[in-house]
LOLO-901327 format. One record per residue (C-alpha): residue in one letter; x, y, z. Coordinates in steps of 0.001 Angstrom, whole numbers, plus 500000, padded with zeros to 6 digits. Each point is the difference from the previous one (the first is absolute). Example, Ala and Ser with C-alpha at 12.3 -4.5 7.8 and 13.67 -1.06 7.14 Angstrom:
<recs>
A512300495500507800;S501370503440499340;
</recs>
This chain:
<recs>
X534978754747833622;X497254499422502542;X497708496962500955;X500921497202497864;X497947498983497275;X496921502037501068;X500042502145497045;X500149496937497621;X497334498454501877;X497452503278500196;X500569500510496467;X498776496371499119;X497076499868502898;X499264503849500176;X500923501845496957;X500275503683499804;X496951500411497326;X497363498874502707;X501782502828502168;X498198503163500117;X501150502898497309;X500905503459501263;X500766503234498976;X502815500764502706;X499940504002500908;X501759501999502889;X502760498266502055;X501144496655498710;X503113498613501953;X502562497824497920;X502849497747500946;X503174501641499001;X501848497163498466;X497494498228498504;X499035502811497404;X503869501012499680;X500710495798498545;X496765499776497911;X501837502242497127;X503639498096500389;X501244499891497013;X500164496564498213;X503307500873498395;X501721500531503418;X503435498290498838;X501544502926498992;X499815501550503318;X496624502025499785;X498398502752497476;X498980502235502921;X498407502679497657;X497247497555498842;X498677499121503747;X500307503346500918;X497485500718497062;X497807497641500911;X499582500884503629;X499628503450498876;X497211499158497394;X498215497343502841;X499761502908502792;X498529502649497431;X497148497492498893;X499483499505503647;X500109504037501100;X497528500468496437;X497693497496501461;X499213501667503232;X502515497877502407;X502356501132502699;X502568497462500206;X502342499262503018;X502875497898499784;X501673497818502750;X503502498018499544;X501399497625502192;X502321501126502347;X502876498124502278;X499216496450501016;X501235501086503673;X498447496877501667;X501775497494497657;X496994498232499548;X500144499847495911;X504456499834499816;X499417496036498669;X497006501094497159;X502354503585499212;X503594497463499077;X497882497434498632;X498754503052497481;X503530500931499637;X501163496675499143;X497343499314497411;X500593503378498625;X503767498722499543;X498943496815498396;X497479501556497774;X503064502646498721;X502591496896499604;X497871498387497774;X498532502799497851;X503760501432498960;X501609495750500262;X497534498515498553;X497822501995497902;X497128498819502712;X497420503454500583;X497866498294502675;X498730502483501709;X500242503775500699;X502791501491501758;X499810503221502196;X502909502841498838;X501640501161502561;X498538503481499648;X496072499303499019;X498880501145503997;X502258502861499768;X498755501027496564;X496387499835501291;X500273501626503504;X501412503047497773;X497324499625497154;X497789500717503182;X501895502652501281;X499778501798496388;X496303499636500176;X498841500851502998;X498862496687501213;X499393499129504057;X502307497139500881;X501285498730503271;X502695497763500888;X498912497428503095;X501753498623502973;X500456496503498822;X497839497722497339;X497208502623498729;X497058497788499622;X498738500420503840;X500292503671499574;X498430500310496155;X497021498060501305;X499996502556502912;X500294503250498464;X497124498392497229;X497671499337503050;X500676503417501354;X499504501745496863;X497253497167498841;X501010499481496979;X501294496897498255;X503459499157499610;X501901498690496506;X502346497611500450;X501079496561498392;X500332498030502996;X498329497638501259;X499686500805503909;X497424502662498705;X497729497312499684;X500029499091503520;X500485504106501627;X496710501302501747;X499576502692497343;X497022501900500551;X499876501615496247;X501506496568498469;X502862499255498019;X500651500447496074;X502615497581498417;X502735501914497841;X498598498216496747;X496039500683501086;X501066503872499514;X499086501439496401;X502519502596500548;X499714500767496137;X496706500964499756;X497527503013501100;X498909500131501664;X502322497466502295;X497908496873500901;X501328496642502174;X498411496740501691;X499730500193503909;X500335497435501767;X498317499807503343;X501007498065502930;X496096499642501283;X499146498301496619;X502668497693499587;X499422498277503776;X496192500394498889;X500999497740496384;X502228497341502356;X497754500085503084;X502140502108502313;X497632502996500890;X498452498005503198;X503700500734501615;X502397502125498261;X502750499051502333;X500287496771498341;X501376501994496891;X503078500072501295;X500931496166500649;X500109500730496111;X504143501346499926;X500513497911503185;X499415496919498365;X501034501229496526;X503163502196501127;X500779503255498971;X503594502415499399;X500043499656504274;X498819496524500425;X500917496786498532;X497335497646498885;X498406497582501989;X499702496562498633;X499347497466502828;X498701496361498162;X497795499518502696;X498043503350499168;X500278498936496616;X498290497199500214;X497345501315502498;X499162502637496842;X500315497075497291;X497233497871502173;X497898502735500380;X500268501077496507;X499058495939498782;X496687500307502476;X499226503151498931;X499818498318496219;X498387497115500801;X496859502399501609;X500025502303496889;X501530503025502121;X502163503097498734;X503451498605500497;X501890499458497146;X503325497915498723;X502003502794500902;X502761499820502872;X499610503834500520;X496989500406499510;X498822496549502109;X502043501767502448;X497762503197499810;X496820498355500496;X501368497290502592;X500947503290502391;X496549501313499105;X498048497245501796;X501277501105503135;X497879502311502140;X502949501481501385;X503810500229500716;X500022498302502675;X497791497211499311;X502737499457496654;X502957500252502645;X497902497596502063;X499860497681497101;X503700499958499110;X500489498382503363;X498471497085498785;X501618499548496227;X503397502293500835;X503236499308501954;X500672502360502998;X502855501798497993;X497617500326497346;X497403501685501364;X502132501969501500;X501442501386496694;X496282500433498688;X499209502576503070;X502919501747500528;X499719500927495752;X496439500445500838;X500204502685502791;X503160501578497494;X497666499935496997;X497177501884502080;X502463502891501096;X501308500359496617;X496458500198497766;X497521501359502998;X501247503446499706;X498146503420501124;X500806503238498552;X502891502923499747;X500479503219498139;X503096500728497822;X500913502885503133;X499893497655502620;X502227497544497529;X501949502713499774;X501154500377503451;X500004496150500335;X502844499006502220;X500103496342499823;X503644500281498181;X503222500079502903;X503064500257498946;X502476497011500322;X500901500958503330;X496994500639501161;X499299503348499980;X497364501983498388;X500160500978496560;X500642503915499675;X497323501556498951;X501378501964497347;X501119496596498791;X496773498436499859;X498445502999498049;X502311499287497138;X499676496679500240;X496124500297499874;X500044502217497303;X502523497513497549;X503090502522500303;X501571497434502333;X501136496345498245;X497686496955501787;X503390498384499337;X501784502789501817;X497331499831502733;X500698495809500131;X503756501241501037;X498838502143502811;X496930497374501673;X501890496545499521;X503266500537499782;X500327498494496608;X499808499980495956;X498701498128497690;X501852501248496452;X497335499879497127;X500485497325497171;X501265501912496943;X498998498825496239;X503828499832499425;X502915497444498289;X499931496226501909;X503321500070499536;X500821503221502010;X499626500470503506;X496899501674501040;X500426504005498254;X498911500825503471;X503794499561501098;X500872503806498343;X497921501025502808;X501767498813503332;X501593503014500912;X497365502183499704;X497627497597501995;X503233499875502649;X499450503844500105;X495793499880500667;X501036497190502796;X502388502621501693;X497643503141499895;X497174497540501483;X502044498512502544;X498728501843503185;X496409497671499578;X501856496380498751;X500364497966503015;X503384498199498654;X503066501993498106;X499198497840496710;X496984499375497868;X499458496454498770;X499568500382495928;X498063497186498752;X500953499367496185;X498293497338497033;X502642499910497017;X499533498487496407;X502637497720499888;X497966496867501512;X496563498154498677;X499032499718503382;X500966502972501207;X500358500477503967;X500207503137502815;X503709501044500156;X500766501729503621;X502154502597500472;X500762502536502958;X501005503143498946;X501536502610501829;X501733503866499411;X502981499735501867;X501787500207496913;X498437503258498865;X502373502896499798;X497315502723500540;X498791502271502769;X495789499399499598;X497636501770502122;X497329497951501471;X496202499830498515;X498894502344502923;X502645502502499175;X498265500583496568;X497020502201501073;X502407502364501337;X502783499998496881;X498808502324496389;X499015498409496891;X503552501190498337;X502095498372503356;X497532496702499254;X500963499397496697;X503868500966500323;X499610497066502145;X498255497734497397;X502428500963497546;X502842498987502544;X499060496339499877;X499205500027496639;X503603500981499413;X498656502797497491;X503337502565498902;X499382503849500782;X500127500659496106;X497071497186499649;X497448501501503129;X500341503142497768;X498707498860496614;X496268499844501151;X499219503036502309;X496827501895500683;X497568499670497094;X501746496887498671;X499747498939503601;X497481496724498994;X502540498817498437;X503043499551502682;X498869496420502079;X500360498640496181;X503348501487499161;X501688499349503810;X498507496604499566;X501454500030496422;X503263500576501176;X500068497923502556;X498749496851497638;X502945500985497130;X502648499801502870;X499290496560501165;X498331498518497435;X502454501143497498;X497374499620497064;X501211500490496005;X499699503442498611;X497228498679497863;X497831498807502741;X500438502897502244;X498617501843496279;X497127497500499962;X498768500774503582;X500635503791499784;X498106499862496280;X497514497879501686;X499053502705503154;X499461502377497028;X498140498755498147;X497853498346502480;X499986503959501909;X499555502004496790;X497323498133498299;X496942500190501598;X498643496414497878;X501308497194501233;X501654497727497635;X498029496657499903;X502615497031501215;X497748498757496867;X501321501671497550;X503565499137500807;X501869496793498621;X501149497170502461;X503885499454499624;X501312496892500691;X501206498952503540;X503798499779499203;X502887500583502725;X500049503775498579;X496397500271500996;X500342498567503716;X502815502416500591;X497821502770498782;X496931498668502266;X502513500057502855;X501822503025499822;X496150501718499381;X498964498488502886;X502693500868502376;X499400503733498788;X496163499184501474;X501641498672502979;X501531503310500336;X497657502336499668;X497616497940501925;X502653500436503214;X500539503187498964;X495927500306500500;X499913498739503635;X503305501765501118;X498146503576498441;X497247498569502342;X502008499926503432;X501012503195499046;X496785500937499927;X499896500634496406;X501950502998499571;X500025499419496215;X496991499373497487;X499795496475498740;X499030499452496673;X498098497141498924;X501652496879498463;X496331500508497737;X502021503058498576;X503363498030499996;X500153496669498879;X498189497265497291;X502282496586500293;X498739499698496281;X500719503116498909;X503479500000501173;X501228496637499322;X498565500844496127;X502519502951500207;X502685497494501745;X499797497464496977;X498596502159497029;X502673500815497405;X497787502829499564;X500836501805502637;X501766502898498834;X496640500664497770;X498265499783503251;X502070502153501783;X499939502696496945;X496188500089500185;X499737500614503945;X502610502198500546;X498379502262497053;X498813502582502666;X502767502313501412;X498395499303503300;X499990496477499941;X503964499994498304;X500866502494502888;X498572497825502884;X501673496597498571;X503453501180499601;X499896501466503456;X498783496305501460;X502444498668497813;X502982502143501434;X498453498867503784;X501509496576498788;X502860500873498060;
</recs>
């Protein structure tokens, strides 16, 4: 993520302890998915223990609010110009590869994202009251602007912040002493870092940095010839006892620094680089300066941003974007409506199965037909990374809804239809029975997306009576007890055949509710969603899938009339 290598290189050649320490107060803007993956849980192969990020965000924005600071939070929104589609599947494909291995070969590399970490946060936020925002496209431009307008810094873990013209400066995620009081962190300022590698006579030249380095928009530039130029000047500048070190990056750094200006280092290209070359270097160059020379916007005039069009080129209803803005309406959903395609997430599921995501098609066929008006073609190109290969690849496919059997109103139609008409329709393509939509009414109301999506899962999933009992268990004790149960604390079971089918069918039940999620969305969310935090620990549930305790379990939970009362009702949703 970001400029390549510039964080490893600033944290050898500029460290954060000769940055200056602050005690951050008021407004302080953050970068939505970098603080929701600093608490992924190491243990993801189960599928995700929700509950204990949930905690953690909860217990990170108190410190903050108890320390005198405002937060705002922005998340990336729809890549509408294309212009990151090869970083976004090469993320996907890694993401495969990384799940492949961990569950194959007993290989943890690296951390894995559950499918429902953003969702888990944007509610977390919702449930306390935090300012959020969801942008137009990438959200870096438009965190560095709203920071300028508010002048405060922004927290991020990326390294384009280093090269953004942030007028209050830019805290790293891991400079931030959250758990403290009061909160402290190391800013970094732009101004002192081209004072330390001799940039503050131009400030322009900063940004040959990600043209010649790359970044998530541009690819790296490595022309020999300018290679060489910086490897010559680098040997002179040794031989006469000057600054520049044995350091390609960091040669680099101070070989763009000897130039008064732009111009005169364009100028010199001409005489080292090929025509193509230098080229490449300006084009990136003039890209890199629209990118990171940003001026300023408030969260109302991001608001009424209307840089999204639908896919055939229309505007984006307005009551559409206000739901969007406010995270009631799916980026993913939102993806549908401005390119005419999907991307289906990677699940944490069997590499033997076909993607879990597969339960979902018909539902997704039905959120295609009520957002048809705006799609410029009668089919939406699903883009789809299974588990079954080591190098895993993009798999096409271009779905369409001629085959559905049900009269849909269109997206616009919903304003006008009442919230009991909007989820009669939900509960039409969910396929939920009459005697099912009236288990959960009024004040059990919170609980009827998870029992029409419960349904819907036991009818095509077709799950063993004792897993449906494990997942049901699992959503009460995760809803009832209000301490999460540490994934610590529960055994690992060994990663048998009857353990993949248990990590599949779990995960198409995810898959479920997660369409289940975006079609309550385009319906303009007639129904309240509970949060998978509330719902579902992979660990928890696979203990009570393979435990031959489980009937003791099940004894001790149920103990409650309450909690007895609520799981045989979701068990007779399935049954």
């Amino acid at each position: 993520m970001g400029i390549q290598g510039l964080t490893t290189l600033i944290k050898h050649h500029y460290p954060s302890r000769t940055w200056r320490t602050v005690t951050p107060r008021g407004k302080l803007v953050l970068d939505g998915k970098n603080v929701s993956e600093i608490v992924i849980d190491k243990n993801w192969l189960h599928g995700g223990q929700y509950g204990e990020p949930r905690d953690h965000f909860i217990r990170f924005f108190r410190r903050l609010s108890d320390s005198g600071i405002d937060p705002i939070v922005i998340f990336d929104g729809v890549d509408y110009n294309r212009e990151k589609s090869d970083t976004k599947l090469h993320r996907k494909k890694e993401k495969v590869k990384k799940v492949f291995n961990a569950i194959l070969e007993d290989r943890i590399t690296d951390s894995v994202v559950p499918i429902f970490t953003d969702i888990v946060f944007c509610e977390t936020l919702k449930e306390l009251g935090v300012e959020f925002i969801f942008a137009d496209g990438d959200a870096d431009r438009d965190t560095a602007r709203i920071a300028n307008h508010y002048n405060c810094p922004v927290v991020a873990n990326d390294s384009d912040y280093f090269i953004f013209n942030l007028k209050a400066g830019y805290i790293p995620l891991d400079c931030l002493y959250w758990d403290q009081q009061p909160v402290k962190a190391k800013l970094y300022e732009r101004d002192q870092f081209a004072y330390k590698f001799y940039f503050d006579h131009n400030p322009d030249l900063i940004y040959l940095i990600p043209a010649i380095m790359g970044n998530d928009f541009m690819k790296r530039m490595k022309p020999r010839s300018l290679s060489g130029a910086i490897a010559d000047a680098s040997q002179k500048a040794k031989i006469s006892g000057t600054e520049m070190k044995q350091d390609e990056k960091l040669d680099m750094l101070y070989y763009i620094s000897t130039f008064d200006t732009v111009k005169d280092f364009m100028t010199h290209l001409s005489e080292v680089c090929q025509d193509s070359e230098i080229c490449s270097i300006k084009k990136n160059y003039e890209k890199a300066k629209e990118l990171y020379d940003v001026g300023e916007i408030s969260m109302v005039d991001l608001r009424e941003s209307k840089n999204l069009k639908t896919a055939n080129g229309t505007l984006l209803p307005r009551f559409i974007r206000q739901e969007y803005r406010k995270g009631c309406f799916a980026t993913s959903v939102m993806a549908v409506l401005v390119l005419n395609e999907s991307t289906i997430p990677v699940m944490v599921d069997s590499p033997h199965d076909y993607t879990a995501m597969r339960i979902g098609e018909h539902i997704r066929k039905c959120i295609y037909m009520i957002l048809s008006p705006y799609l410029s073609k009668p089919e939406v190109i699903e883009t789809t990374f299974t588990h079954h290969m080591e190098d895993p690849h993009p798999r096409e496919e271009r779905v369409r809804w001629t085959d559905v059997r049900l009269n849909l109103p269109y997206i616009d139609d919903m304003q006008y239809l009442s919230k009991n008409e909007r989820i009669e329709i939900l509960c039409r393509v969910l396929e939920t029975p009459f005697e099912v939509q009236m288990i959960f009414i009024k004040s059990e109301l919170i609980w009827k997306l998870v029992a029409v999506s419960l349904h819907y899962w036991s009818q095509h999933a077709h799950p063993d009576i004792h897993l449906i009992e494990a997942l049901v268990l699992c959503f009460i004790h995760c809803s009832f007890d209000e301490t999460v149960c540490p994934s610590s604390d529960l055994p690992d079971y060994k990663r048998n055949k009857m353990w993949l089918e248990a990590l599949h069918i779990f995960a198409q039940w995810k898959s479920t509710y997660y369409d289940a999620f975006r079609l309550n969305n385009v319906l303009m969310n007639p129904l309240p969603f509970m949060s998978p935090a509330l719902l579902f620990n992979g660990k928890l549930i696979m203990h009570y899938a393979c435990t031959r305790e489980f009937i003791m379990h099940k004894r001790k939970i149920l103990e409650s009339s309450s909690a007895k009362t609520l799981f045989e009702k979701l068990m007779s949703v399935c049954t």
